[in-house]
C-alpha positions in Angstrom: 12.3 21.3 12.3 10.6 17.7 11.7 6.9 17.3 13.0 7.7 14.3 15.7 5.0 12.3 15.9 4.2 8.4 16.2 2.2 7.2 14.4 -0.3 -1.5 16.4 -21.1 -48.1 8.4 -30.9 -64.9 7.1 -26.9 -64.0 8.6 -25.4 -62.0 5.4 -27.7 -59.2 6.2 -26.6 -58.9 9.8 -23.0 -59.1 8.8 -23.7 -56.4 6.7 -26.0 -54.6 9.0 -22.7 -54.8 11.4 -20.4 -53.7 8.5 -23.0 -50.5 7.9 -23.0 -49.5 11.2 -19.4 -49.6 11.5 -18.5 -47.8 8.7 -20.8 -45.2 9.6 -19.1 -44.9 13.2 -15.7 -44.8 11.5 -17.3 -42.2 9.5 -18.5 -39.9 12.1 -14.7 -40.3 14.1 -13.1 -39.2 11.1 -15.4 -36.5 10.6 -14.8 -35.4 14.1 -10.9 -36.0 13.8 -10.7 -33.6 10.7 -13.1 -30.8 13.1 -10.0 -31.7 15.7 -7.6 -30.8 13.1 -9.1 -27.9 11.8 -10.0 -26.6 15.4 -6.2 -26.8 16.5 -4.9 -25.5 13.2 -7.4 -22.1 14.1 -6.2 -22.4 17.6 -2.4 -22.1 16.4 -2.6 -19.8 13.7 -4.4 -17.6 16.3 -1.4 -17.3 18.9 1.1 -17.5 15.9 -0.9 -14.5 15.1 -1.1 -12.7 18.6 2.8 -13.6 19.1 3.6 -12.2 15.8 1.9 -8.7 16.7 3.1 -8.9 20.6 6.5 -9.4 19.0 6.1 -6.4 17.3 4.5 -4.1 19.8 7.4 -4.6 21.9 10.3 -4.2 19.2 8.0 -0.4 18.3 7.7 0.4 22.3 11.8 -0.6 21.7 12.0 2.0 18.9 10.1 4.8 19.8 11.8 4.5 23.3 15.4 4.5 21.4 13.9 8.0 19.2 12.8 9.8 22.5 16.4 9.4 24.1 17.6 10.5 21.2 19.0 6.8 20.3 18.5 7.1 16.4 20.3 4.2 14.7 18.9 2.3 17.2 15.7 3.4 16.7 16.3 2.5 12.8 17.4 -0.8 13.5 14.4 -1.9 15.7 11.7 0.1 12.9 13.0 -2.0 9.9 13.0 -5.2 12.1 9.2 -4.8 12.4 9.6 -4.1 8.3 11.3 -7.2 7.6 8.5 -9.5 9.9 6.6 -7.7 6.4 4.4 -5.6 8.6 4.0 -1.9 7.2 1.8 1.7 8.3 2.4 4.9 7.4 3.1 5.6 11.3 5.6 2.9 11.1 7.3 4.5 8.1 7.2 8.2 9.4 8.5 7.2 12.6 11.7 5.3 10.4 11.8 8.4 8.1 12.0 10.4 10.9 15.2 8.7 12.8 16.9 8.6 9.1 16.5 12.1 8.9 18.0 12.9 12.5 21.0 11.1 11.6 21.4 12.9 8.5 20.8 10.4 6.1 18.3 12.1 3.5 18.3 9.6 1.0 16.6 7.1 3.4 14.6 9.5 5.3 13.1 10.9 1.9 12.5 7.2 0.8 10.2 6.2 3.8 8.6 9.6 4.1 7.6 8.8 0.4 6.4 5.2 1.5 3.9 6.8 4.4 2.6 9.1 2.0 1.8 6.1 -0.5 -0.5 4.7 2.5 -1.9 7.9 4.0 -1.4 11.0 1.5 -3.5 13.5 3.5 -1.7 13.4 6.6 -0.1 16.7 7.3 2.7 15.5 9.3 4.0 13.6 6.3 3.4 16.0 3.7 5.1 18.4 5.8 8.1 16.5 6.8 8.6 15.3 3.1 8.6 18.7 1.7 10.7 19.8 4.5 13.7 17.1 3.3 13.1 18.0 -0.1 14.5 21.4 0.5 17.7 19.8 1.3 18.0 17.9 -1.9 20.9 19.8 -4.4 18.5 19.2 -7.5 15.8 21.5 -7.9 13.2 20.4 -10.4 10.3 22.3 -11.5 8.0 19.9 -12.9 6.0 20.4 -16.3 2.6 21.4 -15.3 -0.2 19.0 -15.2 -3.5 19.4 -16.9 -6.0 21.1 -14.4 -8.6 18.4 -15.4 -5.8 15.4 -14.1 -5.3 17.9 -11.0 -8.4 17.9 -9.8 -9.3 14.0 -10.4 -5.8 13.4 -8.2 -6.6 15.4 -5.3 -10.2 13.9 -5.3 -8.3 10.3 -5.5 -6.5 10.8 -2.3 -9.0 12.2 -0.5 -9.6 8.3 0.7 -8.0 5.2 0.6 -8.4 2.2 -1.4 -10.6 0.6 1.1 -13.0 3.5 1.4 -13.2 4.3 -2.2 -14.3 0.2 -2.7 -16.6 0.5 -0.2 -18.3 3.9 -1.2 -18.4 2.3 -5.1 -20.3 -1.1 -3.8 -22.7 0.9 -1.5 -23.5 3.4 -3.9 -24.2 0.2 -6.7 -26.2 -1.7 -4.2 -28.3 1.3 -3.4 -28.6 2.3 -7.3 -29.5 -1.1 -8.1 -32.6 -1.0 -4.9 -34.0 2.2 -6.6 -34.0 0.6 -10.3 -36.1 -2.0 -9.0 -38.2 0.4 -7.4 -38.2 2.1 -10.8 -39.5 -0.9 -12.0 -42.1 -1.8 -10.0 -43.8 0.9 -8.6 -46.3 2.7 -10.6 -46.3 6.0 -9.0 -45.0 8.4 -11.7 -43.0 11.4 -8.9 -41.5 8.0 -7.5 -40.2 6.3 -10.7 -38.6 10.0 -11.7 -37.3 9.8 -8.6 -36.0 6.7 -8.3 -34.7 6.3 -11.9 -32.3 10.0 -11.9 -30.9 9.0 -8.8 -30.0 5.6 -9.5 -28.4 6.9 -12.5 -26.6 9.3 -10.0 -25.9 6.6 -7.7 -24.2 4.2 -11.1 -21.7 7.2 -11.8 -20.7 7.9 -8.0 -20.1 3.9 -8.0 -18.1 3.7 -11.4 -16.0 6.6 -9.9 -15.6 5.2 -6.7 -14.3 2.1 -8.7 -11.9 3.7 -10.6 -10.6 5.9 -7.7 -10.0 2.6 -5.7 -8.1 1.0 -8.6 -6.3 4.4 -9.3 -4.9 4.2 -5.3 -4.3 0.3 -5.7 -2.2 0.8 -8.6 0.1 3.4 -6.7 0.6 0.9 -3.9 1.6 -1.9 -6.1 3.3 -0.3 -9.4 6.3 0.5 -7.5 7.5 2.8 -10.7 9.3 5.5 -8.5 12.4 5.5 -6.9 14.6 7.7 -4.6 18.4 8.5 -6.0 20.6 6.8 -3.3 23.7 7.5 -4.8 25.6 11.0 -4.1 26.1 11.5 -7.4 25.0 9.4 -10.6 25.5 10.4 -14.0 22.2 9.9 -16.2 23.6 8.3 -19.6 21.7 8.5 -22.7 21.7 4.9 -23.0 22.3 1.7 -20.9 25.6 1.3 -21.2 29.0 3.0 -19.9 29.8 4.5 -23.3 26.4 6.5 -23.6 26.8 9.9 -23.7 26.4 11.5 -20.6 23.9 14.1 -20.3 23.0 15.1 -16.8 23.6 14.5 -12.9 21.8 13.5 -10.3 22.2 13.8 -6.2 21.5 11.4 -3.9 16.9 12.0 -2.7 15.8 12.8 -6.2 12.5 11.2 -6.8 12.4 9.7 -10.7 10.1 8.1 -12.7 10.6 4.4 -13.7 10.3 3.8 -17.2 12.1 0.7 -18.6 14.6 -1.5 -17.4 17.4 -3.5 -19.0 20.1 -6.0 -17.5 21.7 -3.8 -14.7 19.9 -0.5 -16.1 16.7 1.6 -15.9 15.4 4.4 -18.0 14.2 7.3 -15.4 12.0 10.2 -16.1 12.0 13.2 -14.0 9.2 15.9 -13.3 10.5 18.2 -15.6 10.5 16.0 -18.6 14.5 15.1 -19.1 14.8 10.9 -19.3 18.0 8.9 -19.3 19.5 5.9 -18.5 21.6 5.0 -14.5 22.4 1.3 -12.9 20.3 0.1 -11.1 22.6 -0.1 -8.0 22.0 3.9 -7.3 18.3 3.8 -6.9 16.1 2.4 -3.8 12.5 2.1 -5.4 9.5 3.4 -2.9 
């Protein structure tokens, strides 16, 4: 059973004297019509902004009313209105992934529990509810095991987000970069150890933290996976109709995107077979 859960300017020099102090009053009105200008643009964009988000607060009261009666596809239809408005969570996602998944349709459920996971990999409900529609996919792939080392480095990556990640790797720089100065100009010899080892420390935890917070920016803007939405799709060794066909796939298979050309694109799966399908059959996460 699914984990429900919700997840918002003599006589010239007078005449000139006049010109200068007119110009200078034009000067200060234009000034002040451009801080008008600027002051009514903020003022707008501000309740553009608050009408956008009230807009959306109601259609996702709408939605998650609609999944509590039981009201699915209309529950689905109010969720990827809020999507199309370009606003996106991981709640917002579950909660979609969810109502696809009442109504059966595991393709699309899979797809959006995938996109939540992108934004907010630790969050149990997800993982479970993914896992839990995986089971119900016909293909079973066992995937070639990963190096322990690349393991370990991407379940430390998704312990935090992006954001946190950036701002651990600019703290940790900024406070390496105090205690090298300190290093520097303090004479005390325990101190400038001191100061020096855990600046060095401090570099590495920053460089990490860099990478880490590239690592999750990349999976959140490579978009190189892709759900099969197809029921069935043959996997051609290459892109065209007359390639040999060498294996199917069913509709919520996750596959690796690899190449793409005119209507076709090379997959990869988990457990190391490639091939060619049309585009068509895939929804990319």
């Amino acid at each position: 059973m699914i984990r429900n859960s919700y997840i918002t300017y003599t006589t010239n020099l007078e005449s000139g004297s006049h010109n200068a102090k007119f110009q200078i009053s034009n000067f200060k009105f234009r000034k002040t019509g451009i801080l008008k200008k600027v002051l009514f643009f903020t003022l707008s964009l501000f309740l553009a902004m608050t009408s956008f988000a009230d807009s959306n607060n109601a259609l996702l009261e709408m939605a998650n009313k609609h999944y509590t009666d039981g009201e699915y596809n209309e529950a689905i239809a109010n969720y990827e209105q809020i999507i199309e408005t370009g606003y996106e969570s991981a709640a917002l996602y579950y909660n979609l992934g969810n109502s696809y998944y009442k109504t059966g349709e595991l393709a699309p459920a899979i797809l959006f529990y995938e996109k939540a996971h992108l934004l907010a990999a630790n969050d149990e409900d997800i993982v479970f509810n993914l896992e839990l529609a995986n089971r119900h996919v016909v293909d079973k792939l066992e995937a070639i095991p990963d190096f322990f080392l690349n393991q370990w480095i991407n379940n430390l990556s998704i312990q935090l987000s992006t954001n946190q990640w950036a701002i651990i790797s600019m703290v940790a720089f900024g406070v390496a970069l105090l205690l090298f100065l300190i290093f520097l100009y303090v004479s005390v010899p325990l101190v400038k150890r001191f100061s020096f080892y855990f600046s060095m420390l401090l570099v590495i935890v920053a460089v990490s933290g860099f990478i880490f917070s590239s690592k999750e920016a990349n999976k959140l803007t490579a978009h190189d996976t892709a759900i099969i939405f197809s029921p069935t799709v043959t996997v051609k060794s290459s892109p065209d109709e007359g390639g040999t066909d060498l294996f199917l796939l069913h509709e919520g298979s996750k596959v690796q995107l690899n190449d793409s050309i005119g209507n076709w694109v090379e997959i990869a799966l988990s457990n190391g077979n490639e091939g060619w399908i049309l585009k068509e059959a895939i929804r990319v996460i």
